[in-house]
N, C-alpha and C positions, 0 to 999 in steps of 0.2 A: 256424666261429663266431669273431667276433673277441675279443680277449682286451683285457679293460678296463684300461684308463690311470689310474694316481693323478696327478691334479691336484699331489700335494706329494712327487713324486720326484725326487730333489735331483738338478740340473742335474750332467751328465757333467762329470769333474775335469778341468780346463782349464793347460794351463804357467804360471805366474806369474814374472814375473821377479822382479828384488830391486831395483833400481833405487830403491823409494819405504822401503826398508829401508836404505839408502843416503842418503836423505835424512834418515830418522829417527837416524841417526847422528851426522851434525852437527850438527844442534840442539844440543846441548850445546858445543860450540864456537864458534858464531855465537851462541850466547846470550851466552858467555864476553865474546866479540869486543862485542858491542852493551853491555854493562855495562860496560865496558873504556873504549870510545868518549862512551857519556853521561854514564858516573861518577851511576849508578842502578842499584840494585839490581832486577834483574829475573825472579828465578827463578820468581815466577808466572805470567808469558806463556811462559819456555821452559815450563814444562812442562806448562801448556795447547796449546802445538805440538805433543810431544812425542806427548801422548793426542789429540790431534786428527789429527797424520799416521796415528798407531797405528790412530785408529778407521776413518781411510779405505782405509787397506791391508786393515784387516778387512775391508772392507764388499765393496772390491775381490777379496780372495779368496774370500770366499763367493760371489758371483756366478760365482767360476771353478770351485765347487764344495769348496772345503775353507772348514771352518768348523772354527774358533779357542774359539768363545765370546768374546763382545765385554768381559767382565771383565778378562780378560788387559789389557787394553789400559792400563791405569792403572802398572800393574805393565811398565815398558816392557823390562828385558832379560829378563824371562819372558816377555814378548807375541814379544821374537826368539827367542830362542830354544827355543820354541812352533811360531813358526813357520817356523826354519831344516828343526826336525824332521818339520813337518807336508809342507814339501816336498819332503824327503829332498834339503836343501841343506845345505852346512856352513855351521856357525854362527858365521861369519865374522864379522857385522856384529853379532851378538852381543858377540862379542870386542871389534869396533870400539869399541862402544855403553861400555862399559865402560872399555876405555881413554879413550874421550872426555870420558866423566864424573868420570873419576879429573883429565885434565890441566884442566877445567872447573872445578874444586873447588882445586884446586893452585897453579895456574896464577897468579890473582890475587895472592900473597903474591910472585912473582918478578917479576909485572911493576908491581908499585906500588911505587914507591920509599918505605923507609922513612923516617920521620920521624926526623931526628939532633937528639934532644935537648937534648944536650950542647954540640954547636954552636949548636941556638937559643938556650940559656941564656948564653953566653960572646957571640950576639950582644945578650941583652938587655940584658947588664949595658954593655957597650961602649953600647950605646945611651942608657942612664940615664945614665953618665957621661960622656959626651958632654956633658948637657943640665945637669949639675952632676957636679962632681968628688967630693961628697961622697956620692953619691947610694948607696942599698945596691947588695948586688950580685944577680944570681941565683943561685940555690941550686938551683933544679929545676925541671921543667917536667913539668906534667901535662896531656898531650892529652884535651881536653873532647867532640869531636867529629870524624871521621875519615871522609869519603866515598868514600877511599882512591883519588883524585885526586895526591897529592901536597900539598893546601891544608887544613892545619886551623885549627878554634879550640883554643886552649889558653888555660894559667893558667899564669905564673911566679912561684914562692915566692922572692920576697926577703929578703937577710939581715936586714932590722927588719920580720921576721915579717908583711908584707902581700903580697895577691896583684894581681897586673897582668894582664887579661886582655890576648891579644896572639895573632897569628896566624902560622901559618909555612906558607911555601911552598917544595917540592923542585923545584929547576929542575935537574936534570941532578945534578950533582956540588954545583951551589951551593946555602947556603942564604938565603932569605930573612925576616926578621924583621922585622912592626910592632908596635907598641904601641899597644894599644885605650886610646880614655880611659875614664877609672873608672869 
């Protein structure tokens, strides 16, 4: 007599490699890299990548016979390292995943050149007086707007207590200052 088959017996476990766990790794860095390059903040498309590689690596491993549960997937260094263990692989890219997120997060503050205040203020007032000798001087600059480009808008406080709005751009080492009209 033969011996009857279930229809829902989960497909024999299959080798998975890490390759697509290796892609989900940098997503956080090619994100970095693309917010870098456009001067836009984009952390909602990374990390609809991030759950979108995760749910196809899911989808990919269940068919090879390990299932994760597709929750995990949002959750992305618990979705690796979920499933370094489901393969009985080190949790390499786990690690990766996390160092990458850490220099993704960090990383912005070293490569956008800070805003030197103080030289925009010393170029407003050079600027004012230029265009009259009597003219006030600056006193401070408050950055209004920052796309962390290097280009903002601001407001300079001058000494007869009125403000100039005025823009400053970091070109390397130099700074640049204009003066918006009122």
């Amino acid at each position: 007599m033969a011996t009857p088959t279930s229809d829902s017996a989960p497909p024999p476990r299959r080798a998975v490699g890490s390759s697509l766990a290796w892609v989900i790794v940098l997503v956080p860095i090619v994100g970095m890299a693309a917010e870098y390059l456009t001067g836009r903040d984009l952390w909602l498309p990374v990390i609809a990548a991030n759950v979108g590689l995760c749910a196809l690596d899911a989808m990919r491993l269940k068919n090879a016979g390990h299932s994760l549960g597709i929750g995990w997937i949002f959750l992305i260094p618990v979705y690796l390292w979920k499933r370094a263990k489901a393969l009985s692989q080190a949790p390499s890219y786990f690690y990766a995943w996390l160092a990458a997120f850490a220099v993704s997060i960090a990383a912005p503050s070293f490569l956008t050149p800070s805003i030197d205040k103080e030289t925009a203020c010393e170029l407003v007032t050079d600027i004012l007086r230029g265009q009259d000798s009597s003219a006030a001087e600056c006193k401070g600059v408050t950055i209004l707007q920052d796309p962390g480009t290097g280009f903002v808008k601001a407001s300079a406080l001058l000494s007869d207590g009125t403000e100039r709005p005025i823009t400053i751009e970091m070109r390397g080492d130099s700074v640049k200052v204009q003066i918006l009209p009122k």
